[in-house]
One Martini backbone bead per residue (centre of mass of N, CA, C, O) as a GRO file, in nm:
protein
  309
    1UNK     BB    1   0.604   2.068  -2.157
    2UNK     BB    2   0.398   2.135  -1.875
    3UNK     BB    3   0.508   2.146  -1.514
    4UNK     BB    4   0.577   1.927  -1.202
    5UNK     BB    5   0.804   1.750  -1.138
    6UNK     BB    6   0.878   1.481  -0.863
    7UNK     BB    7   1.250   1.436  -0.777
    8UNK     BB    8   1.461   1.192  -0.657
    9UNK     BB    9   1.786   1.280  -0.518
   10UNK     BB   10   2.059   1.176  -0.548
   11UNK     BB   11   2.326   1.104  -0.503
   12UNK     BB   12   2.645   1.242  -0.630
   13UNK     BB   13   2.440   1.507  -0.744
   14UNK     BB   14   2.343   1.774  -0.825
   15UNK     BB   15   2.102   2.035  -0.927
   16UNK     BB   16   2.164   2.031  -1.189
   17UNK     BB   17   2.254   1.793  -1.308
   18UNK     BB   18   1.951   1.695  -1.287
   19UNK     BB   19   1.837   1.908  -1.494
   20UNK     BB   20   2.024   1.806  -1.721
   21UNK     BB   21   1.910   1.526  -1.739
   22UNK     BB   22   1.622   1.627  -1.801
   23UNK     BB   23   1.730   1.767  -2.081
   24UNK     BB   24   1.776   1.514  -2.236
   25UNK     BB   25   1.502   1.338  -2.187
   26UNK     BB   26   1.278   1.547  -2.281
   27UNK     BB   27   1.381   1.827  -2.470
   28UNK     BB   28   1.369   2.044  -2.229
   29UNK     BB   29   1.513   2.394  -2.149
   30UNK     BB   30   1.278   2.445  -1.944
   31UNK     BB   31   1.446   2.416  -1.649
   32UNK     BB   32   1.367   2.447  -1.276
   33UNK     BB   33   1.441   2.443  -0.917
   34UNK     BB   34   1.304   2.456  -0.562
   35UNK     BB   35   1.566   2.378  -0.413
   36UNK     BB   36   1.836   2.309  -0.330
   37UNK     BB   37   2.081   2.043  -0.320
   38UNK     BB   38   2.311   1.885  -0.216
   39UNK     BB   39   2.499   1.625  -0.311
   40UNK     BB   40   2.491   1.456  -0.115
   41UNK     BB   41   2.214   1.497  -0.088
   42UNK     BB   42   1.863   1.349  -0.065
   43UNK     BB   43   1.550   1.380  -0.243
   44UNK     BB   44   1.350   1.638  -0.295
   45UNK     BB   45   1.263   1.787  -0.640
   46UNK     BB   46   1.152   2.015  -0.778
   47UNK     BB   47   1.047   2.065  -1.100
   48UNK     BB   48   1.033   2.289  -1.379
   49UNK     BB   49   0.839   2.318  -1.681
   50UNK     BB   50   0.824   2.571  -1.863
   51UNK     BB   51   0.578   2.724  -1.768
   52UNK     BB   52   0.660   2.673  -1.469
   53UNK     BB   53   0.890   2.833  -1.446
   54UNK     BB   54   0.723   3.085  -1.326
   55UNK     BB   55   0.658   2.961  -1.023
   56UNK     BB   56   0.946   2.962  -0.854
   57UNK     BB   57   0.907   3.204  -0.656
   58UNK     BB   58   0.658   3.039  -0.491
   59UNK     BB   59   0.813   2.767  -0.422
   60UNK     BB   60   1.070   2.882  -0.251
   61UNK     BB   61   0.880   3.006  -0.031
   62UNK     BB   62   0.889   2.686   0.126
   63UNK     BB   63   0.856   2.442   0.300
   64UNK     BB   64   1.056   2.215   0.501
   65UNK     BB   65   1.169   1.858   0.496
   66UNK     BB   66   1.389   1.684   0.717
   67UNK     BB   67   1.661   1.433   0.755
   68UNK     BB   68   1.919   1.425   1.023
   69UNK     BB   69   2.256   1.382   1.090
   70UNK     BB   70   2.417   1.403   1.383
   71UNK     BB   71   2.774   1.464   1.454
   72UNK     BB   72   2.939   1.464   1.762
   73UNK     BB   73   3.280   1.608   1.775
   74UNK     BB   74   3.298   1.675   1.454
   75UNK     BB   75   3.447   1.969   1.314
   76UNK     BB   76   3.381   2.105   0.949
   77UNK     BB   77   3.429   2.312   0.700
   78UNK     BB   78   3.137   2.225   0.544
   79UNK     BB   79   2.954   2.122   0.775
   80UNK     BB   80   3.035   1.779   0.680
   81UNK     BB   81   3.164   1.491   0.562
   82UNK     BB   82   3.315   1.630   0.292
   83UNK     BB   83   3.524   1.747   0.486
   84UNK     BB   84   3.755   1.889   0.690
   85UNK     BB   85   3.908   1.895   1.000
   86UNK     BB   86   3.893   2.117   1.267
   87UNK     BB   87   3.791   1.930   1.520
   88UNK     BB   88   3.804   1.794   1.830
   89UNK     BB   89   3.595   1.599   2.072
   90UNK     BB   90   3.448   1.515   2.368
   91UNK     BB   91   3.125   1.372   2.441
   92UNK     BB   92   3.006   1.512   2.781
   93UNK     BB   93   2.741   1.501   2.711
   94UNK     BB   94   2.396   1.408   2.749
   95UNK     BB   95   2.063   1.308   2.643
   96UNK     BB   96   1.945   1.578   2.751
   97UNK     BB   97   2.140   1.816   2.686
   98UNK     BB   98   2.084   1.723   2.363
   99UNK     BB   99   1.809   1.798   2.353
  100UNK     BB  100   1.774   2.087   2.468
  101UNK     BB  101   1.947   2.193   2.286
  102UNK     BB  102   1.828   2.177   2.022
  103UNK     BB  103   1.520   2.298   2.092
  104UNK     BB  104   1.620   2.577   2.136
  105UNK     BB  105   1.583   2.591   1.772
  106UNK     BB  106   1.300   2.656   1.821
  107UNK     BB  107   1.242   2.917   1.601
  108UNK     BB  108   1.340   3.242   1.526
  109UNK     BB  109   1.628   3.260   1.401
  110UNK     BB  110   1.962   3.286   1.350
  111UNK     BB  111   2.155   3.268   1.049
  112UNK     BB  112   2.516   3.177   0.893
  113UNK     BB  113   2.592   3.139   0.619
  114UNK     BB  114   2.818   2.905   0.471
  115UNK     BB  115   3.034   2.923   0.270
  116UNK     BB  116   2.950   2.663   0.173
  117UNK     BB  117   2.766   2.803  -0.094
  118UNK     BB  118   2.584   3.013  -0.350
  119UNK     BB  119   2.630   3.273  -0.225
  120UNK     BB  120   2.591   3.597  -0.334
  121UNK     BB  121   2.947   3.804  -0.312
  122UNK     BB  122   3.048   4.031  -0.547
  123UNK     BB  123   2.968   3.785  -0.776
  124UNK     BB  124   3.023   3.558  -0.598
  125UNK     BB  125   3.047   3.285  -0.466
  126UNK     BB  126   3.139   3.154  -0.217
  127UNK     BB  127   3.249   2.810  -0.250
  128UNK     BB  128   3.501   2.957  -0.465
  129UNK     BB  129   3.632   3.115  -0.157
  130UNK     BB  130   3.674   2.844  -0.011
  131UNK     BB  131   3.845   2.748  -0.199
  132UNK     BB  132   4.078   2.975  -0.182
  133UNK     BB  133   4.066   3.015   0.138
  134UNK     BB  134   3.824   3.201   0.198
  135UNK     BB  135   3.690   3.445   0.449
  136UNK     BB  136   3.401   3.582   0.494
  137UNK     BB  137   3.119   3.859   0.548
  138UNK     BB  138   2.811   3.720   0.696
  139UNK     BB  139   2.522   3.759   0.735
  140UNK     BB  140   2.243   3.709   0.910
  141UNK     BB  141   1.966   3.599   0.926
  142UNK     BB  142   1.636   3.457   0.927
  143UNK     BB  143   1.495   3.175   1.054
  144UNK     BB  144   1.262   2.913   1.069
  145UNK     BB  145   1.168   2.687   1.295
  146UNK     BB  146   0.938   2.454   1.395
  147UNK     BB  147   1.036   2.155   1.412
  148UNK     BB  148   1.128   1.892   1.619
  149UNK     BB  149   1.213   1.518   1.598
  150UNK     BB  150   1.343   1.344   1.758
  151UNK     BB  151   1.495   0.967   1.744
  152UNK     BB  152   1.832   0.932   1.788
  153UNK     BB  153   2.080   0.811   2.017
  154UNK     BB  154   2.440   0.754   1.964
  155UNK     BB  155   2.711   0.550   1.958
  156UNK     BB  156   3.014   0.611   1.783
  157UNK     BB  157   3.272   0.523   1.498
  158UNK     BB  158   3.442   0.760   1.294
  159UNK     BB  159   3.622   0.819   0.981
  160UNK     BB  160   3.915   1.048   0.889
  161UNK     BB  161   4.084   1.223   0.670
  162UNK     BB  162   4.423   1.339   0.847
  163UNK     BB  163   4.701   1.403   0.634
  164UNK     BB  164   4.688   1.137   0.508
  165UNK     BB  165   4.543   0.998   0.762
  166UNK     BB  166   4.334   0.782   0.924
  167UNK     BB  167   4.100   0.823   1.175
  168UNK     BB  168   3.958   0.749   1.471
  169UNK     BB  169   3.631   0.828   1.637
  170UNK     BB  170   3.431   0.912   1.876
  171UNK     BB  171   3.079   0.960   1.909
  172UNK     BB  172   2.787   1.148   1.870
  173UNK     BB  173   2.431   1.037   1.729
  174UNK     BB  174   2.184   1.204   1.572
  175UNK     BB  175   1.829   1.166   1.489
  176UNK     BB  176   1.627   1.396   1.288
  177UNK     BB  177   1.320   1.635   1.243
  178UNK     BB  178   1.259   1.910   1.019
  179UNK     BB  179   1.081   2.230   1.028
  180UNK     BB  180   1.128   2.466   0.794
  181UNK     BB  181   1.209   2.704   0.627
  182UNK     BB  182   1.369   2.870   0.427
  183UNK     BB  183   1.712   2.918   0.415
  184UNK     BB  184   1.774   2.647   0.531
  185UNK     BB  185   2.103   2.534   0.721
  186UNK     BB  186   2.131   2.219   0.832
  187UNK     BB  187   2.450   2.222   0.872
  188UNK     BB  188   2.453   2.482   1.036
  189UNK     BB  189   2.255   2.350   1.288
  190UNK     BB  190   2.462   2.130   1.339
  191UNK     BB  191   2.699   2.296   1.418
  192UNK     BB  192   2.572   2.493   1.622
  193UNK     BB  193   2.474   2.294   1.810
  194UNK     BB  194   2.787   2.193   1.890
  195UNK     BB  195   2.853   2.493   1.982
  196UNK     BB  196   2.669   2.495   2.216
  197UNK     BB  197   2.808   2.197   2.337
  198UNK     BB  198   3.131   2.214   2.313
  199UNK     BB  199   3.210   1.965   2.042
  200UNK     BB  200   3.079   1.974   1.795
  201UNK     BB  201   2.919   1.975   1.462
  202UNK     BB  202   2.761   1.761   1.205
  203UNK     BB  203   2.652   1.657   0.884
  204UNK     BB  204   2.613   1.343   0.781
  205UNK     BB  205   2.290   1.334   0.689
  206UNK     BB  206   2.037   1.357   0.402
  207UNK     BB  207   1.683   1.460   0.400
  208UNK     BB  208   1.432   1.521   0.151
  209UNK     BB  209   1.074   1.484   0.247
  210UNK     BB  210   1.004   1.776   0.150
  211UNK     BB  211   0.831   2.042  -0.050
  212UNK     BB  212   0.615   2.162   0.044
  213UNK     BB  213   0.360   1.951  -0.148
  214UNK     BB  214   0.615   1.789  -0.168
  215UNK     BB  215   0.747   1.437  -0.180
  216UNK     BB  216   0.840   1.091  -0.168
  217UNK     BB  217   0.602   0.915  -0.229
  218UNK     BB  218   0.572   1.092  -0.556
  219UNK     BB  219   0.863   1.062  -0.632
  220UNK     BB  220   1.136   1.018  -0.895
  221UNK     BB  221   1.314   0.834  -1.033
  222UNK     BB  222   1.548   0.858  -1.305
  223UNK     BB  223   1.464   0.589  -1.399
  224UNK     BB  224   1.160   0.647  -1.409
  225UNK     BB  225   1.247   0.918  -1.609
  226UNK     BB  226   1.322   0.735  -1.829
  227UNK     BB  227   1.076   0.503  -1.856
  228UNK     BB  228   0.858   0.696  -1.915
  229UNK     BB  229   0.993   0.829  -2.167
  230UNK     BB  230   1.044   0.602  -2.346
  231UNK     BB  231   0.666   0.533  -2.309
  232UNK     BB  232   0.530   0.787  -2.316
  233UNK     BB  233   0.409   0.901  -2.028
  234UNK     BB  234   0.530   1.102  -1.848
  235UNK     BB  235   0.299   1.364  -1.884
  236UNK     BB  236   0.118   1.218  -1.660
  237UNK     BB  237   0.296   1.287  -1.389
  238UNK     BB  238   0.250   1.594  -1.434
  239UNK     BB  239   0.188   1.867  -1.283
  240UNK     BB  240   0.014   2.099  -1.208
  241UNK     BB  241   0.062   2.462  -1.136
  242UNK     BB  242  -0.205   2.499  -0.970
  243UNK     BB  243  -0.106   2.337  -0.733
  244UNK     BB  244   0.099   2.582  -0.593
  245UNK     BB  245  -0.197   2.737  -0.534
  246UNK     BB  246  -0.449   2.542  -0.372
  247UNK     BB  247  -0.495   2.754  -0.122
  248UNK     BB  248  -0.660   2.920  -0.288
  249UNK     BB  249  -0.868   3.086  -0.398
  250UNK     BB  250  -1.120   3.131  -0.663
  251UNK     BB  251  -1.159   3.241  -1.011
  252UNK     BB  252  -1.421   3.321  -1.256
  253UNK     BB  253  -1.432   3.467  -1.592
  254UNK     BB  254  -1.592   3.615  -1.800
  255UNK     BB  255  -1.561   3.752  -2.073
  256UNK     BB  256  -1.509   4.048  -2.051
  257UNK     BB  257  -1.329   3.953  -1.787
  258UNK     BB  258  -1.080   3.846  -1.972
  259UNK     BB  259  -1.024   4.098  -2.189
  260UNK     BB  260  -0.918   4.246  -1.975
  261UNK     BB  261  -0.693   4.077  -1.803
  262UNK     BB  262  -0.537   4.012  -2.076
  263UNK     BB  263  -0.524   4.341  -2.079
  264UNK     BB  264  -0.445   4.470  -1.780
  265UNK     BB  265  -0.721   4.508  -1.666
  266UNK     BB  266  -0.862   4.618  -1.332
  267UNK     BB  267  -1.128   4.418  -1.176
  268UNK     BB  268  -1.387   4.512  -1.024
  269UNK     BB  269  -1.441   4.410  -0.684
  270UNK     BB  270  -1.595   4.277  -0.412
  271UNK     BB  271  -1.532   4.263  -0.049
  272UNK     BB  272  -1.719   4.097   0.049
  273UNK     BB  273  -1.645   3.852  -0.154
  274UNK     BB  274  -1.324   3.938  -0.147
  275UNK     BB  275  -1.089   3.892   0.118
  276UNK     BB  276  -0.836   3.861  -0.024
  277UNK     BB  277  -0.556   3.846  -0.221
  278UNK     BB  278  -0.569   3.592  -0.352
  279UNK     BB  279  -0.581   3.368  -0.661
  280UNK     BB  280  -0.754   3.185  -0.867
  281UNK     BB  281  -0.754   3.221  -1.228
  282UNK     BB  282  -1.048   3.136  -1.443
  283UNK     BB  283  -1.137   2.996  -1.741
  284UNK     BB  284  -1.340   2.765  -1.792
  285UNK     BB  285  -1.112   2.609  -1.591
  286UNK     BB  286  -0.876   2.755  -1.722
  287UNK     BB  287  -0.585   2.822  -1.586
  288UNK     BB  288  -0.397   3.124  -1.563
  289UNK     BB  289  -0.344   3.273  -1.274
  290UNK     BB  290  -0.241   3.487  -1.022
  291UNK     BB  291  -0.453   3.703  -0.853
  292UNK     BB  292  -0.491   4.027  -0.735
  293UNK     BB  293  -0.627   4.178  -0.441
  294UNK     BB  294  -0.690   4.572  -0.423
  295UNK     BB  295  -0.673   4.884  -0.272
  296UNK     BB  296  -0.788   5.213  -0.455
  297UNK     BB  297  -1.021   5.439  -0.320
  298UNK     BB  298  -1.225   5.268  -0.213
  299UNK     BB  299  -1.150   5.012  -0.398
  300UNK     BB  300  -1.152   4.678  -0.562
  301UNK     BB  301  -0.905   4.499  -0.726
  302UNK     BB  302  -0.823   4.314  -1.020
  303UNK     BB  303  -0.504   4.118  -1.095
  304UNK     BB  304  -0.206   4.013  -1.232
  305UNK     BB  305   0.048   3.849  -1.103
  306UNK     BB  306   0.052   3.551  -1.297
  307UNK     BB  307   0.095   3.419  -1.613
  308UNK     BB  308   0.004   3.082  -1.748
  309UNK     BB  309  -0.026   3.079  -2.078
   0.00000   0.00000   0.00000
C-alpha cells in the first residue's frame, strides 16, 4: 500500500494518534504526517504511506489553510482554550480597531514559536519544559501571512476554571480564515493579535482546510477509513506520490537513459529544453521520482532528487 490518505482529523486525539489508528486499520508501518495538527483542532491531515513516505520533506514545505476562532480578552498559558488563564482584561477597542490589528500580520512577519509545542531545544522538546513549569529562550522565526479573511466578529461570554472556580468573562470573538507559510502557529497569530490590541487573546477553535493541494471536500473520515478497509476498497482512495508534484513538468526517459539515471548517472540535457530546476521523470509513463536540473561548466545535466521507486 503506498500513496497518500488525505484524513480528516477530528478533535480529541492528537496526530501521531491518527498515525497510529491508521496503522491498525491498514497493517502498514510506514505511514508518517505531513504537518501536526494540535489535539484540539480537526481538518485536513494528510498522511503518506509506504513509499509515500520519502515524499514528507516535500510536504510539510506547503502552504496552508485554516479557519480560526480568535477570542478576545482572555490570555492562557498554552495560547488556546486548553490552557490555564494568565490574564484577562475588558474588550475596549471597536471593531474596526480589530480588523486593522489583524490586517497589520498580513505579510512576512516574525513569530515567536510557543513553549507549548513539540519544537525541540536541546534534546527536549519544548511542551515537556512548559509542562515542568519551565520557559526558556526561543528564536523567533520568519513565517508569512499570504491573506486573512475577516468573517465575523461578535460579543460573548466564556467560562473557565480558576483555581478550581468556573469565572464566567464577557469577551469578543473573531472568525476569521488565514492562508499562511509552513511554520505558522496560528495559537501564536491569535495570541499576539490580542496583545497588540492590549487586550490579550488566544485560539479558541481551529480547522485546518487545505494542507498544500488537499483539503476539506475529498478529507476522509477515520469511520470512513475504516468501512473503506473492511471492504477493502481503502486503496483505490490512495493518491499517488507524483501528485504531490503535479506543479512541475515532466520528462520521459528513453531505455538507454533510464540505466544511467537508475544508476546514479547524470544525464546531460539542452538548457533551452529544460528551463526549470525541477521535473517529474518518468519511464514510459510509469512514475520513477523528482529530478534536478543544474548546470555545471556551461553544461546542464540531470540527475535525481529523490525516487520513489
Amino acid at each position: 500500500m503506498n500513496g497518500i490518505l488525505n484524513v480528516l482529523k477530528p478533535a480529541g486525539m492528537t496526530s501521531f494518534d491518527v498515525i497510529g489508528c491508521m496503522r491498525k486499520i491498514t497493517g502498514q508501518k510506514k505511514i508518517g504526517h505531513a504537518g501536526t495538527l494540535d489535539p484540539s483542532a480537526v481538518g485536513v491531515l494528510p498522511l503518506c504511506i509506504g513509499n509515500a513516505t520519502k515524499a514528507l520533506e516535500f510536504m510539510i514545505d506547503k502552504d496552508k489553510v485554516y479557519r480560526a476562532e480568535l477570542t478576545l480578552g482572555i490570555s492562557t498559558d498554552t495560547q488556546d482554550s486548553s490552557g490555564i488563564v494568565l490574564d484577562s482584561f475588558p474588550v475596549e477597542v471597536n471593531d474596526d480597531e480589530i480588523k486593522k490589528t489583524i490586517m497589520s500580520f498580513v505579510g512576512a512577519i516574525q513569530q515567536l514559536p510557543p513553549m507549548y509545542s513539540a519544537i525541540k531545544i536541546g534534546g527536549k522538546k519544548l511542551y515537556e519544559l512548559a509542562r515542568q513549569g519551565q520557559t526558556i529562550e526561543r528564536e523567533a522565526r520568519t513565517i508569512e501571512i499570504y491573506n486573512i479573511d475577516l468573517i465575523r466578529i461578535w460579543d460573548d461570554c466564556v467560562t473557565f476554571e480558576t483555581e478550581g472556580v468556573a469565572k464566567e468573562f464577557t469577551v469578543k470573538k473573531v472568525l476569521f480564515d488565514v492562508h499562511c507559510s509552513k511554520g505558522t502557529y496560528i495559537r501564536t497569530l491569535c495570541n499576539d493579535i490580542g496583545e497588540k490590541l492590549g487586550c490579550g487573546g488566544h485560539m479558541s477553535f481551529l480547522v485546518r482546510k487545505r494542507a498544500g493541494q488537499y483539503d476539506l471536500d475529498n478529507a476522509l473520515t477515520i469511520e470512513e477509513v475504516v468501512h473503506l478497509s473492511e471492504t477493502k476498497s481503502l486503496e483505490g482512495y490512495l493518491l499517488p506520490v507524483e501528485k504531490i508534484f503535479e506543479e512541475y513538468d515532466s520528462i520521459n526517459l528513453n531505455k538507454e537513459e533510464l540505466f544511467k539515471y537508475n544508476n546514479g548517472v547524470w544525464l546531460e540535457v539542452g538548457r533551452n529544453k529544460y528551463k526549470k530546476t525541477f521535473y517529474r521523470v518518468y519511464d514510459n509513463n510509469n512514475f520513477l521520482g523528482l529530478g534536478e536540473v543544474f548546470e555545471k561548466g556551461n553544461t546542464f545535466y540531470l540527475k535525481s532528487k529523490k525516487f520513489f521507486k
